[in-house]
N, C-alpha and C positions, 0 to 999 in steps of 0.2 A: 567654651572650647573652640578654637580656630578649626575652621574644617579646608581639610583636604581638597584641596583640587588640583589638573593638571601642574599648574606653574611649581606651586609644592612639591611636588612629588619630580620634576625635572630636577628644581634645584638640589633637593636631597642626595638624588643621584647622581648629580654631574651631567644629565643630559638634557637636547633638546627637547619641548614641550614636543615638537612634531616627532621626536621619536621615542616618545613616552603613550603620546597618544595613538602610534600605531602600534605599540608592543601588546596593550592592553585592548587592538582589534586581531591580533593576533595575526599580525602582516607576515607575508612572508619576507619582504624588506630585511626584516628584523634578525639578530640572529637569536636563537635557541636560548643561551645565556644571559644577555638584557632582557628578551621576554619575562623569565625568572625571576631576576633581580627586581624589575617592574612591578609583577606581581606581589612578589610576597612584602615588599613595603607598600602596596596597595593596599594588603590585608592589612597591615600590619597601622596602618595610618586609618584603616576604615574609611577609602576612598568609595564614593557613592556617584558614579556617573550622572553627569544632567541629560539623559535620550531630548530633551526639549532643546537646550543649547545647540546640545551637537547637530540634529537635525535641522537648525536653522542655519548652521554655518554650511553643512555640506548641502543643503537644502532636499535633504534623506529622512522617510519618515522613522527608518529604524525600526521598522516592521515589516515582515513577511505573511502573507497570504497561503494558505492551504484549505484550499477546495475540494472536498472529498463529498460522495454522494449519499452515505449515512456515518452514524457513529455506535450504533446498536453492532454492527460487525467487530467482530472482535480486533480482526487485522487492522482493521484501523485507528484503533482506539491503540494499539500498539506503536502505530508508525508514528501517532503524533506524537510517543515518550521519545522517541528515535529524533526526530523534528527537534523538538522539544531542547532536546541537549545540547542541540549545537549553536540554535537560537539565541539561546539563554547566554553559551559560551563567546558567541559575537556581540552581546549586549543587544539583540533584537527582539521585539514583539512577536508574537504569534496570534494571526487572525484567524479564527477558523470558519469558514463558511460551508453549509448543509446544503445542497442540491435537491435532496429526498428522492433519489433518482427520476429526477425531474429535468428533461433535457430542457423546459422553459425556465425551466430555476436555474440552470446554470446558463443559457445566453444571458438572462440576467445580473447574473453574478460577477459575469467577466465584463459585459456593458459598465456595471458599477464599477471595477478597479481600473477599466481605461482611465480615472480622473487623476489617476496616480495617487492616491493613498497608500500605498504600499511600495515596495522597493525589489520584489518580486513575487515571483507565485510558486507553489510547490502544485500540484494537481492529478486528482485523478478520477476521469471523465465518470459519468452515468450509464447506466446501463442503456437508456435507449438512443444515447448520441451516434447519431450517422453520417455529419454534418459538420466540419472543422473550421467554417469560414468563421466564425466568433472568434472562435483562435487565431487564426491567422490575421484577423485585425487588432489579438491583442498582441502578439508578436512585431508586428509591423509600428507599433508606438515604442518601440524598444525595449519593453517590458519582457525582464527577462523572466523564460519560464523552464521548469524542468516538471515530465510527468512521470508518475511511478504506476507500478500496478495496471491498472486500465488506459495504457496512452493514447495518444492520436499521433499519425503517423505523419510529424509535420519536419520540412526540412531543417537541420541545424537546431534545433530541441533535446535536448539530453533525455533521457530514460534510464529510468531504473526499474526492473523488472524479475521477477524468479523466471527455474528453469519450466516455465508451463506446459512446452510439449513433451520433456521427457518424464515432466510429473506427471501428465497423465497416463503417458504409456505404462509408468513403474505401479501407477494403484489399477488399473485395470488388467496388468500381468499378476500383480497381486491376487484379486478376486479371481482369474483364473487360474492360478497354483492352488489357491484353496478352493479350487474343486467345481466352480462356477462356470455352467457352457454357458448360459444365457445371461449378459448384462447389459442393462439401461443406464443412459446417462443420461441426466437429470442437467437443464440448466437455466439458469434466470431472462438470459439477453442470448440473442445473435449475433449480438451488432461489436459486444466487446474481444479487443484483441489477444485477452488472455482467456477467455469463452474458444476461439477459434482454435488457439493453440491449444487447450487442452483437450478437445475434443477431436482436434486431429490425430493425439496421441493414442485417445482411445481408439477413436476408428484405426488406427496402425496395429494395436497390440491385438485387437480383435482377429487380427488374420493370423495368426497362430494358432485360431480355433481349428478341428479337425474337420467341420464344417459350417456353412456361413452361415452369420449371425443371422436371426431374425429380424424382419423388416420393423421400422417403429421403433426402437430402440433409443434411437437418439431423442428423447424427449423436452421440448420448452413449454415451462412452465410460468413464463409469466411472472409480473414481480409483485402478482397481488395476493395478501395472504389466504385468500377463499380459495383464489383459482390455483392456487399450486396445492394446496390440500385436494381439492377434487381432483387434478391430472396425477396427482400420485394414487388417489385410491383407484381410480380409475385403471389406473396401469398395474396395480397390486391385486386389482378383483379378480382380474383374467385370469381364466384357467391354465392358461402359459404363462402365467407371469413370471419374471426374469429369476434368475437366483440372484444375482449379485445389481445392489445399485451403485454407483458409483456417480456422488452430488458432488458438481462442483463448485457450489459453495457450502458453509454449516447452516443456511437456512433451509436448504433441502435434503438436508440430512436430520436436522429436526424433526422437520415438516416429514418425513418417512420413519421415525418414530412413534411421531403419533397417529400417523394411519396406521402402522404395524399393530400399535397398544389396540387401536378400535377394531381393526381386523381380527387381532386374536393372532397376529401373527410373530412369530420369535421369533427373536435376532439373538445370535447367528445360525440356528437352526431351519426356517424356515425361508432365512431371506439375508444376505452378508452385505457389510454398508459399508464404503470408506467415503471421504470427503474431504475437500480440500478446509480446512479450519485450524483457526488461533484459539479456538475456543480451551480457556485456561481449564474447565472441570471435565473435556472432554473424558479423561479420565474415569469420571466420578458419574459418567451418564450408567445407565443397568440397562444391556451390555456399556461396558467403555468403548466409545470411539474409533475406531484406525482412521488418521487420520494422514494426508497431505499436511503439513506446517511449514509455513512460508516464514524464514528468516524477517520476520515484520520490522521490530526496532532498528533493523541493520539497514533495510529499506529504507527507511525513515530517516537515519542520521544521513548513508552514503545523498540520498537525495537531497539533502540540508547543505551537503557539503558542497556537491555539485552546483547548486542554486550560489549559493555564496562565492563560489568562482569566477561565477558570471557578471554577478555582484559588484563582485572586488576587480573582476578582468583581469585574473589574475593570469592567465594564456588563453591562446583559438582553441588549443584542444575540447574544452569542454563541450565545443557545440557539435562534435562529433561523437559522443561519448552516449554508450547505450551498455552500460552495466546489468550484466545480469547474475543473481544469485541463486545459489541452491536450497532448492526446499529438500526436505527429509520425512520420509516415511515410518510412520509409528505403528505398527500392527498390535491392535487390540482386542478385546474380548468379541467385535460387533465383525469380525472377519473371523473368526476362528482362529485354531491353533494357525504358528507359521507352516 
């Protein structure tokens, strides 16, 4: 069987190979209708791109890089189907590199992709990064980057981000509608910018208390699993201990499950939990969850799409572009009735 390739597939159609082969990167060049027309005799031919060929003539590896600091978090493992889709839809590779929230794993990481292996980065930092010059030396090689979720605040960088300070304020107004004077906020890092924003939300929603909050309150735990299990029992032992926690991520919402279970103490009876989590069985936790849920996949694509803009050059605007999305509040069995 003759196999397809560009020249074929121009001549079928009456068109040039160069606008055969932008239709099928999905150019904006192009209009709406040959895109179409391109496609479905693609399908229909069982056209099989060469990524080797092609990247030799544009001298483009045809692969994208996303740098994310675990993949045990739920939201992450979301935004790569996000990633994911539009990747695949440009005909690109997806590399994905682990940090382990390891701020030496990741100068590492960005050192490795200076060599140019990749064609850009998606990224988003570590919990203990405080420190941007790796960045800004991979920016300065022309490497285009765009960061989601935990960024750094570098100029001309696109971002993609939820709304973190109004989510905080809305789950910590929450736990005080349902009834909670006293609440702790529980969080991994200082140093990250969606850490800041959410916990400035708290501290704001807090002042509609009728009087001020207890000292200690804002609680860091550390991102090791021993030490955030003892700073929550620790802060659950006290005889004041909070009514309401409110974790900004799902491992310290976890993690104040299972010191509740060893305390002997119930949720939402003895103690109310919201938390910012993708976690899919949140649901299906005894109590279920209330939960912060960050638009993840949407994160994931919008940030794919922005990367490839930059990519393609396809306008300036992009490097001005700091998208931000709305998360949504789910009140569950682990807050009480609404």
């Amino acid at each position: 069987m003759e196999k397809t390739d560009l020249k074929k597939l121009a001549k079928e159609l009456n068109l040039s190979i160069a606008t055969v082969s932008k239709a099928l990167r999905d150019s904006w060049e192009i209009k709406a209708e040959t895109k179409q027309r391109v496609r479905d005799l693609a399908d229909k031919l069982n056209y099989q791109p060469n990524p080797y060929a092609s990247s030799m003539r544009k001298r483009k590896s045809q692969t994208i890089a996303v740098v994310i600091p675990e993949i045990a978090n739920n939201f992450f493992s979301v935004v790569l189907d996000g990633i994911q889709v539009i990747a695949e839809k440009k005909g690109f590779h997806v590399l994905t590199y682990l940090t382990h929230e390891s701020y030496t794993n990741e100068i590492a990481t960005i050192r490795h992709l200076q060599s140019g292996r990749v064609d850009g980065v998606l990224m988003s930092l570590c919990s203990d990064t405080a420190d941007y010059q790796h960045l800004v030396r991979l920016k300065e090689t022309g490497m285009p980057i765009v960061f989601f979720d935990r960024i750094a605040e570098i100029p001309d960088c696109p971002t993609v981000t939820t709304d973190d300070y109004e989510s905080g304020y809305r789950a910590t107004e929450h736990l005080l509608q349902n009834h909670c004077k006293t609440i702790a906020y529980l969080s991994l890092s200082q140093h990250t910018s969606i850490n800041r924003k959410r916990q400035q939300g708290y501290i704001d929603a807090l002042k509609n208390l009728p009087a001020k909050p207890g000292k200690n309150l804002a609680v860091h735990c550390g991102d090791e699993n021993g030490g955030i299990m003892r700073a929550i029992k620790k802060l659950l032992s006290k005889k004041n201990r909070p009514e309401g926690i409110f974790a900004s991520v799902e491992k310290l919402a976890i993690a104040t499950y299972h010191v509740c279970n060893e305390l002997k103490l119930k949720i939402p009876d003895d103690l109310k939990v919201i938390s910012f989590s993708n976690l899919r069985t949140a649901s299906l936790l005894s109590p279920s969850l209330s939960t912060i849920t960050q638009p993840a996949f949407d994160i994931g694509r919008e940030a794919c799409e922005l990367l490839f803009r930059k990519i393609e050059k396809k306008s300036n605007n992009y490097m001005s572009e700091h998208l931000v999305l709305k998360s949504s509040l789910i009140a569950r069995g682990s807050t009480g009735p609404n």
